[in-house]
C-alpha positions in Angstrom: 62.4 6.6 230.4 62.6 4.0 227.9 64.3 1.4 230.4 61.5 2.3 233.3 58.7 1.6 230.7 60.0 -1.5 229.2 61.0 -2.7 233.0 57.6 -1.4 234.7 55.4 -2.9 231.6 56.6 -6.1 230.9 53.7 -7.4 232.2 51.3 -5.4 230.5 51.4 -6.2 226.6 49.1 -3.0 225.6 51.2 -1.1 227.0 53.9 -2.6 225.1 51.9 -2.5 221.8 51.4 1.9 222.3 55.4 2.1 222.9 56.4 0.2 220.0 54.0 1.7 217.8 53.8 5.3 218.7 57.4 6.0 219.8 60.0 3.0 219.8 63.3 4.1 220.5 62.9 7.6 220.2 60.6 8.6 223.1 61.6 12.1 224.5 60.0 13.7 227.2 60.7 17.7 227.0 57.6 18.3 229.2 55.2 16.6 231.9 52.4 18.3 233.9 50.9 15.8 236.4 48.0 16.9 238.8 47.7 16.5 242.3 45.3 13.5 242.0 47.6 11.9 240.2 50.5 12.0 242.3 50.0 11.1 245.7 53.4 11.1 247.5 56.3 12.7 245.6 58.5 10.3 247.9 56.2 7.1 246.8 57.2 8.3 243.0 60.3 8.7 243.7 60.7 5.6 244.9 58.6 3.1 242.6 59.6 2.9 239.2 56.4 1.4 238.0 54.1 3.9 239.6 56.3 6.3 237.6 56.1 4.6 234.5 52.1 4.7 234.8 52.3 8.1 235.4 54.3 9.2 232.4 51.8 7.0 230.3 48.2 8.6 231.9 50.3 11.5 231.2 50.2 11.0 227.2 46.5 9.2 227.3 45.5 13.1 229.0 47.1 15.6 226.9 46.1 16.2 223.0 48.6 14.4 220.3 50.5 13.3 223.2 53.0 11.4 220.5 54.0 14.5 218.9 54.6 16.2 222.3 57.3 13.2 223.1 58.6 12.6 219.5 59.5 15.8 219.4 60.4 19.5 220.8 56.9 21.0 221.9 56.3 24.7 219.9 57.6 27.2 221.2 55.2 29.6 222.7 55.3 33.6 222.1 56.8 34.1 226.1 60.3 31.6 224.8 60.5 33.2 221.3 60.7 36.2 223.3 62.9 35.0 225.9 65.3 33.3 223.1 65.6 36.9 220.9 66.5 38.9 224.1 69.2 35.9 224.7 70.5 36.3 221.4 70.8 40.0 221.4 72.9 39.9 224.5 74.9 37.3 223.2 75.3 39.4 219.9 76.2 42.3 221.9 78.5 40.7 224.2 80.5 39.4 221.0 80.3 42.7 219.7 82.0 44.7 222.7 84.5 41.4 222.8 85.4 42.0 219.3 86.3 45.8 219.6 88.3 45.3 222.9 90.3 42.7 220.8 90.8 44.5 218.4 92.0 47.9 220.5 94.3 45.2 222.7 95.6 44.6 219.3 95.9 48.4 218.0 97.4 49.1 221.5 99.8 46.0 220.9 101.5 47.5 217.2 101.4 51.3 218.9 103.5 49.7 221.3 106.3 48.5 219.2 109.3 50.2 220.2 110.0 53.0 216.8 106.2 53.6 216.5 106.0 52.3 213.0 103.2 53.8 211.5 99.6 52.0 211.8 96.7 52.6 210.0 93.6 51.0 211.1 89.9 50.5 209.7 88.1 54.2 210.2 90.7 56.1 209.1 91.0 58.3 206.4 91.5 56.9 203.2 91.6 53.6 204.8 91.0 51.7 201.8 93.7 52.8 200.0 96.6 52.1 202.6 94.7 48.6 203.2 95.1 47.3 199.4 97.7 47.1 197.3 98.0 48.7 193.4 96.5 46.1 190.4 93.8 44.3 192.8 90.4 42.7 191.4 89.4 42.6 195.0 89.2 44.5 197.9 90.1 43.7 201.4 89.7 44.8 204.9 92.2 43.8 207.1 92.4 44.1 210.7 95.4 47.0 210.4 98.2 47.9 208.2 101.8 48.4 209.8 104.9 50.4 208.2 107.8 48.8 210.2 111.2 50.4 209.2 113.5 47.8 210.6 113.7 44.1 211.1 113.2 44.5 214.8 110.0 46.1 214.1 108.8 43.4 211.4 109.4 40.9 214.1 107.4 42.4 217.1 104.5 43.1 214.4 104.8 39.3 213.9 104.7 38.5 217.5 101.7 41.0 218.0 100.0 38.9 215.0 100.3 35.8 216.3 99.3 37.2 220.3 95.8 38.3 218.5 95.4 35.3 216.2 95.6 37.5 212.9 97.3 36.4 209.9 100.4 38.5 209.1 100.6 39.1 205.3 103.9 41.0 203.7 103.5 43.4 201.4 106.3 44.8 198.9 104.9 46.7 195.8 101.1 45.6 196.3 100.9 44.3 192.8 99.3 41.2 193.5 96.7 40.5 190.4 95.2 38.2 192.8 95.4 40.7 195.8 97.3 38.5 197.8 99.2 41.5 199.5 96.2 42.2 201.9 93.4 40.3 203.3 90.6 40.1 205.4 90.8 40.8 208.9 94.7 40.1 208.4 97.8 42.4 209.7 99.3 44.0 206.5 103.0 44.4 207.2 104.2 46.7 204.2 107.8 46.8 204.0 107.6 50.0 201.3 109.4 51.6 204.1 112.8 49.1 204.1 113.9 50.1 200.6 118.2 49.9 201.2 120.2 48.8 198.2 124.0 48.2 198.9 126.3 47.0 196.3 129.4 45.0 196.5 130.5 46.1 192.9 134.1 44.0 193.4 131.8 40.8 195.0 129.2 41.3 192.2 126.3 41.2 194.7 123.7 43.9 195.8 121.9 43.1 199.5 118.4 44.3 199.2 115.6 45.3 201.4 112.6 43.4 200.2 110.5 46.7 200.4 111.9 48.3 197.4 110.0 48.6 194.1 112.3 47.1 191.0 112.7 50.3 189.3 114.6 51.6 192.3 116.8 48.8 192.7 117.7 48.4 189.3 118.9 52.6 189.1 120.7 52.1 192.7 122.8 48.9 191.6 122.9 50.6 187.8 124.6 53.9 190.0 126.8 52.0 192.0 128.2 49.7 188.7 129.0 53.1 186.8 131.2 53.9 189.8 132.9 51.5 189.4 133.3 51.2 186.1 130.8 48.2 185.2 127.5 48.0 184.2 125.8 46.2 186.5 122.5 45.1 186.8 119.9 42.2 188.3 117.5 39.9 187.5 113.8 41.2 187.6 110.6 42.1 185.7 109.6 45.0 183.2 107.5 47.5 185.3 109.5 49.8 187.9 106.8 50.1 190.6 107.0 46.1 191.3 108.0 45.1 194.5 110.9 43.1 194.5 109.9 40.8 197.2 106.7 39.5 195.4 108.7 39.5 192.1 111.4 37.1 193.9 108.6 34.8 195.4 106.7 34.4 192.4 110.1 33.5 190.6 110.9 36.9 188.7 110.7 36.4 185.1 112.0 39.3 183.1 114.4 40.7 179.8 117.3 38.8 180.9 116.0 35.5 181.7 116.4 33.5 178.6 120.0 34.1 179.1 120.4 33.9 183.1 117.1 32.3 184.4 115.0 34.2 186.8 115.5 36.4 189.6 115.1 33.3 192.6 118.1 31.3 190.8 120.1 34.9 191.6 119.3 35.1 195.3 122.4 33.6 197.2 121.1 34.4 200.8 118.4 35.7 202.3 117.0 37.2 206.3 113.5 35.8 206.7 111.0 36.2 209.8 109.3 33.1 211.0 105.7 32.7 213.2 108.0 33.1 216.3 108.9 36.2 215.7 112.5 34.7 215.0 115.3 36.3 212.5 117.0 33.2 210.2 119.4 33.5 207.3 118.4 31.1 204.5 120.8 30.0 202.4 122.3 26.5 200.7 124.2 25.4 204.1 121.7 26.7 207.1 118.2 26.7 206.5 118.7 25.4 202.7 114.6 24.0 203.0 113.6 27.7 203.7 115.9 28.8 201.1 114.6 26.5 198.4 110.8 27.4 199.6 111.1 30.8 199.4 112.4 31.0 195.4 109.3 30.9 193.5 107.2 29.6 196.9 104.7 32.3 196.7 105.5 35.8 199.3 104.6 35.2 202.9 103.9 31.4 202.7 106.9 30.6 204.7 107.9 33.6 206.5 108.3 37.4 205.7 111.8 37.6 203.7 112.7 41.2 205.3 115.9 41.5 202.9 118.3 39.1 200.6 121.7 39.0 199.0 121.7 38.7 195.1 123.9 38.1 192.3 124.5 40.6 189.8 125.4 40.5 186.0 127.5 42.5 183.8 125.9 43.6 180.2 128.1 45.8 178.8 125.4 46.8 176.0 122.2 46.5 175.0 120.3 46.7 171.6 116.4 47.1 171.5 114.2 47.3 168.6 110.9 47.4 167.2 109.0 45.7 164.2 105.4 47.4 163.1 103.1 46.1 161.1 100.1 47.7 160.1 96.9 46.0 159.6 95.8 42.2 159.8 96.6 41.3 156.2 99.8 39.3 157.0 98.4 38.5 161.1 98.2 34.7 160.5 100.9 34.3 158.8 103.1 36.3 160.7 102.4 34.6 164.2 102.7 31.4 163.0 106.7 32.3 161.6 107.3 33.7 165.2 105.9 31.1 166.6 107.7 28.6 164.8 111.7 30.7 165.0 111.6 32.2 168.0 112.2 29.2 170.4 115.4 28.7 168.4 116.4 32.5 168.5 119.7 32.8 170.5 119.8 33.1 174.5 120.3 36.8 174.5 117.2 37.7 172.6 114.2 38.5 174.2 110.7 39.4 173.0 107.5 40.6 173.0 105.1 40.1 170.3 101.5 42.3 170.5 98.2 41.8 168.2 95.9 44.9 168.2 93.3 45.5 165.7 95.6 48.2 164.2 98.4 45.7 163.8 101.1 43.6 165.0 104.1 44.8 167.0 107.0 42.9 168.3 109.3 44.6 170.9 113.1 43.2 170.6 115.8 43.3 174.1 119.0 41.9 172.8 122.3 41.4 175.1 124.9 42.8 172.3 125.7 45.5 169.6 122.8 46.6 167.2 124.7 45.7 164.0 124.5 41.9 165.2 120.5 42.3 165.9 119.9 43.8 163.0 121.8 41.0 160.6 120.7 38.3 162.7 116.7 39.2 161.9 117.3 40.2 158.6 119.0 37.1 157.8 117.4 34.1 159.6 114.3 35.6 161.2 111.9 35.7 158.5 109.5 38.3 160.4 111.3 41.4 157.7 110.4 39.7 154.9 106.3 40.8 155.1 105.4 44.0 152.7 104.8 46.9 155.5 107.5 45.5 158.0 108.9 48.8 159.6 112.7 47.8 161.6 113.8 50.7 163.8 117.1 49.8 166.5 119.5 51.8 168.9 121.8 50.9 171.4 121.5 51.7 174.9 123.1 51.1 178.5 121.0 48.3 180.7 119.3 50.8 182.7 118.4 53.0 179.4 117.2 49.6 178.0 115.1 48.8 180.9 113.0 52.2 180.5 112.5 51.9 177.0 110.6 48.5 177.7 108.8 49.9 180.4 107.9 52.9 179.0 107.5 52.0 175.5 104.9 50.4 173.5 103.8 52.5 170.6 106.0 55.1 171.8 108.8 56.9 169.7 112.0 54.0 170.1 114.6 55.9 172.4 117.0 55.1 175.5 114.6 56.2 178.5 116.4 56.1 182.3 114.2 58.7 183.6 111.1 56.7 184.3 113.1 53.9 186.6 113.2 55.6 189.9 108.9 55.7 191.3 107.6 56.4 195.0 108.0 53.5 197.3 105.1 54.3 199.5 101.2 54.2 197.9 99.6 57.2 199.0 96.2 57.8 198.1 96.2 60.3 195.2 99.8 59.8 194.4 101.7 58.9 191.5 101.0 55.0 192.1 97.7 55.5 193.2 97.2 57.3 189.2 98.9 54.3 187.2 97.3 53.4 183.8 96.6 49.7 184.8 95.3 50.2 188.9 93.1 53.0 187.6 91.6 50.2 185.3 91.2 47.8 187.8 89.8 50.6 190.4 
């Protein structure tokens, strides 16, 4: 319209004076009545550019604050607010009814999986449970949660995933402080049902099924070493309901790792699923990228690691202890000697050190004979020499040594084995679902 005006009006410098200082270059027309006395051939305004350019100016001069109906969208009137809500609501509803025929297509899709893994979707009993893990700050509402029992069933979860557009997300104990184990509108695949431990006691090496919880897998390889005459255990964290998979992404720090490292420097191979729905062994020769990514990568970046091959350690004995100290008197003091001698304490002594308003308490895990704990913190510790200090040590075997620190903390010192072996699966009420720490969190 601009063009026709400026073309059609050259001539006419008032009419170049109201363009330039009523609309310039942003002269829209969104709507033009012309009477009948104004137009007197359709076919002669079709075809003269000028008389059209007239037109569309007697146009303005006629109607009321004819620069605001061209410089901008005319008001809607009560008949198109109308008109536009009744658009929106079918839109609305069409997205709606598009939405829950996705979303059965994609229920249908995991029901379909040859097995029938188990699926629980939103609307379900006790949906919110099965949908988030154990010590979450957040809850989530994913799309479904899927039990697959083998890898071919991980894979065509995967494949249904990635059909839908849904984010897969792998879930081993559910322990995520961050809730990463679940997510919104994402496919939980929980692997609690792939819990197989088998140990090569001759090789030193345990293959594990990255669904089982730590506790499980440390009493299966402990079981297997005592067969064969060893004691045998592997890298890992304190509490027994920990998956290992999340443990081994994160990097697994634990009792044992001043003197071997972490659990991810102990994995020597691995199976992990990809996007594709493919199978591939990870390891230093084939894959050795994927292999470096997932030790310490974070669980589920790079793929779902269905089960790996780790090296064991022998540790023949173990000596754990405990050091009270009642009241704050000494507090100060006391943390700044630890502080100051523990990073020089041998590699097969591990600690904890607690500050409560009742006291201090350090927890002791050393790789060797209680006699030699016991000299070395009488001798060149320092932390004895406070008025109150109470020392208490025994001996155990790795697995005793293990439920003492998970089982512990004020508690009576003793050799625990019995609290190792937990539940893999969450089940709403159960014994998981009652832990001291998700109960705080819940």
């Amino acid at each position: 319209c601009l063009t026709v005006f400026r073309q059609a009006c050259s001539t006419q410098p008032w009419l170049s004076c109201l363009l330039l200082q009523g609309w310039g270059d942003r002269l829209f027309v969104t709507e033009l009545s012309l009477s009948r006395s104004m137009i007197h051939s359709s076919e002669q305004l079709r075809s003269d550019g000028k008389l059209m350019a007239v037109l569309l100016l007697l146009a303005m001069l006629q109607v009321p604050d004819a620069g605001a109906s061209l410089t901008a969208t005319s008001a809607p009137t009560p008949s198109s607010n109308a008109s536009q809500k009744s658009k929106e609501a079918i839109q609305g509803q069409r997205q709606a009814e598009d939405t829950a025929n996705r979303a059965s297509s994609f229920a249908a899709c995991l029901r379909s999986i040859t097995g029938s893994p188990e699926v629980r979707l939103p609307g379900t009993p006790n949906y919110r449970d099965y949908a988030n893990g154990l010590r979450i700050i957040r809850w989530h509402s994913p799309a479904a949660v899927v039990y697959p029992t083998t890898v071919l069933q991980v894979q065509a979860a995967v494949l249904c995933a990635v059909k839908f557009k849904v984010q897969p997300i792998p879930r081993g104990g559910g322990n995520s402080f961050e809730s990463l184990s679940s997510g919104d509108g994402a496919l939980v695949v929980d692997l609690s049902e792939m819990a197989a431990v088998v140990v090569d006691a001759k090789a030193m090496a345990a293959t594990v099924q990255f669904g089982a919880r730590i506790g499980n897998v440390y009493s299966a390889i402990y079981k297997a070493g005592v067969s064969a005459g060893k004691n045998l255990t592997c890298l890992g964290g304190v509490w027994p309901q920990v998956g290992i998979g999340g443990l081994a992404a994160a990097g697994g720090y634990g009792s044992l790792s001043r003197k071997y490292g972490v659990l991810a420097d102990h994995i020597l191979s691995a199976r992990v699923v990809d996007a594709k729905g493919c199978v591939l062994l990870a390891n230093e020769r084939s894959n050795p990228d994927l292999f470096f990514a997932i030790r310490g990568g974070g669980g589920g970046t790079y793929g779902i690691v269905v089960e790996a091959t780790l090296k064991l350690v022998e540790v023949p004995v173990v000596a754990v202890a405990h050091i009270g100290y009642k009241g704050l008197d000494y507090a100060v003091d006391l943390m700044d000697r630890f502080q100051r001698w523990a990073p020089s304490a041998p590699a097969e002594l591990t600690f904890t050190y607690n500050l409560v308003r009742a006291g201090s308490d350090i927890k002791l895990y050393y790789l060797g004979k209680a006699a030699e704990l016991q000299q070395l913190m009488y001798q060149h510790s320092g932390l004895l020499a406070y008025p109150g200090a109470v020392y208490r040590a025994v001996e155990c075997d790795v697995l005793g040594s293990r439920g003492w620190l998970a089982g512990s903390g004020w508690a009576p010192l003793s050799c625990r084995s019995d609290n190792m072996e937990v539940p893999q699966r969450v089940e709403p009420g159960g014994v998981l679902m009652k832990d001291r720490e998700a109960s705080k969190y819940r």
